[in-house]
BATI-887894 format. One record per residue (C-alpha): residue in three letters; x, y, z. Coordinates in steps of 0.02 Angstrom, whole numbers, plus 50000, padded with zeros to 5 digits. Layout:
N
res,x,y,z
ala,X,Y,Z
...
This chain:
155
res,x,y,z
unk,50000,50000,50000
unk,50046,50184,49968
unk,50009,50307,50088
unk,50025,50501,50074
unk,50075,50595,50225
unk,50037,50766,50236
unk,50080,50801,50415
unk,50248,50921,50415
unk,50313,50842,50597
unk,50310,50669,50524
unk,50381,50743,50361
unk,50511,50824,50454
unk,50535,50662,50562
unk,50580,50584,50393
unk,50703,50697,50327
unk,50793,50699,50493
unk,50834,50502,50494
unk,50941,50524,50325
unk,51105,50530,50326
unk,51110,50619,50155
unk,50981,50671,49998
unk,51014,50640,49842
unk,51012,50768,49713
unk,50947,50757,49542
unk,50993,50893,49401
unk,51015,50934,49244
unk,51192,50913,49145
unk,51264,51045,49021
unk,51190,50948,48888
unk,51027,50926,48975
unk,51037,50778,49011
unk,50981,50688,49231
unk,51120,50695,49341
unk,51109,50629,49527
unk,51214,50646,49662
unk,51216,50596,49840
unk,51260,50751,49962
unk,51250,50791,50136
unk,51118,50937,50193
unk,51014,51035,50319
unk,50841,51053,50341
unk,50757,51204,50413
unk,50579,51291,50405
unk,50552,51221,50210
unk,50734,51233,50163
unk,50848,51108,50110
unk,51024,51140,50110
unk,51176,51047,50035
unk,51349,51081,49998
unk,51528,51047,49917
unk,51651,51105,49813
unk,51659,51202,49660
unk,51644,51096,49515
unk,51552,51042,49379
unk,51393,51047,49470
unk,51394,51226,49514
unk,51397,51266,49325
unk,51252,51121,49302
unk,51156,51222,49435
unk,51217,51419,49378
unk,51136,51350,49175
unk,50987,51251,49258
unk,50942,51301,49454
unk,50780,51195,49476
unk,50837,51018,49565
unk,50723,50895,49628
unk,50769,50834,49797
unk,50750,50651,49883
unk,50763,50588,50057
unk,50731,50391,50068
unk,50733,50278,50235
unk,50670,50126,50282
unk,50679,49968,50159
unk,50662,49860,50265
unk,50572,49684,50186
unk,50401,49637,50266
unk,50405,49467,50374
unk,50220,49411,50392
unk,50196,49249,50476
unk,50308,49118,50429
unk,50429,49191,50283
unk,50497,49349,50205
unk,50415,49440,50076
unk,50573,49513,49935
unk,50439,49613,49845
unk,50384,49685,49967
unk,50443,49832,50076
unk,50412,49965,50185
unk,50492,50132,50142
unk,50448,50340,50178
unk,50521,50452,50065
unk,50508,50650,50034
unk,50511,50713,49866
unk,50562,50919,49866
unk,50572,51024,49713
unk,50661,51189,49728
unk,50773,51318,49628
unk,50938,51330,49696
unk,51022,51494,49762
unk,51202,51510,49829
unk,51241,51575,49985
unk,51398,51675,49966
unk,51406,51812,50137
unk,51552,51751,50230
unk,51449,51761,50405
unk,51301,51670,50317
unk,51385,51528,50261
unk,51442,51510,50437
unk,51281,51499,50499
unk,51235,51370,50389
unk,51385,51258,50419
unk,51340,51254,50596
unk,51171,51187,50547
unk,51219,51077,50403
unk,51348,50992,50566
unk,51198,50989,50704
unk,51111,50874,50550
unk,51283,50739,50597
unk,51355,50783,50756
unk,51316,50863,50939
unk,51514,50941,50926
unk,51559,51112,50907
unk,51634,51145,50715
unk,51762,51273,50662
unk,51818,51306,50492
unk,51969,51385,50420
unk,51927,51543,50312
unk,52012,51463,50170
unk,51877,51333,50189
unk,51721,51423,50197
unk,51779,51542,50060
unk,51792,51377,49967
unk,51649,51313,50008
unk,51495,51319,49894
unk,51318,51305,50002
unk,51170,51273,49892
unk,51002,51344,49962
unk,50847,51272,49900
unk,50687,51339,49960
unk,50549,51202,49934
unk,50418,51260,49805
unk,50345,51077,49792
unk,50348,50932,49905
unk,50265,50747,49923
unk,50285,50626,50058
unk,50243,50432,50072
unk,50255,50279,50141
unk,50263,50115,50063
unk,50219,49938,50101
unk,50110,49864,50234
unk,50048,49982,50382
unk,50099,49903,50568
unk,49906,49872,50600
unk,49923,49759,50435
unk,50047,49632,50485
């Protein structure tokens, strides 16, 4: 079964378990590109970063990315054996143009939340780094939640 959630905490509750999204764009040529990255998520915004690159001039020619956060997969035991085809899964599907953050202080800011997503530690970073640094702001314009496979009242 498919179930939509609408319900932003459990949303939210989602996004938080992944330890990274994956990224889908469009190539130069315009052609689907993916890529794993790590991110924060705040009040409707995903964040993500890395290094300059390829990708920035993907997202500088095309800016609107499609964002995915997956967990679960776990297979379905019902009495007796394990099910392959089936699963149970939640993902969040976000759609968003992509702005770079580029004030010095900003980017800061962000880095400390992008590290709360992984660790309780206190980060620093060199200035060389965070000059270096790009952070990609998305601000979700679109976004679609659900859960698949059997409901726990099911099994």
């Amino acid at each position: 079964k498919t179930i939509t959630i609408t319900d932003p905490t459990q949303i939210e509750e989602i996004i938080r378990k992944c330890p990274y999204c994956i990224v889908g764009i469009t190539d130069l040529e315009g052609n689907p590109y993916v890529v794993p990255m790590n991110f924060a998520y705040q009040d409707g915004v995903n964040i993500a970063f890395g290094p300059e690159g390829s990708k920035v001039e993907m997202i500088t020619k095309h800016p609107q990315v499609c964002i995915t956060f997956c967990e679960g997969h776990e297979l379905v035991y019902m009495p007796g054996k394990w099910h392959a085809a089936k699963h149970e899964s939640r993902s969040v599907i976000c759609h968003g143009k992509v702005h770079f953050v580029e004030d010095m202080e900003e980017k800061r800011r962000v880095l400390d939340m992008l590290m709360k997503q992984y660790t309780e530690n206190e980060c620093k970073y060199a200035e060389p780094a965070v000059r270096n640094v790009k952070i990609w702001e998305v601000k979700v314009e679109k976004m679609s939640c659900r859960s698949f496979g059997l409901r726990p009242s099911e099994l």
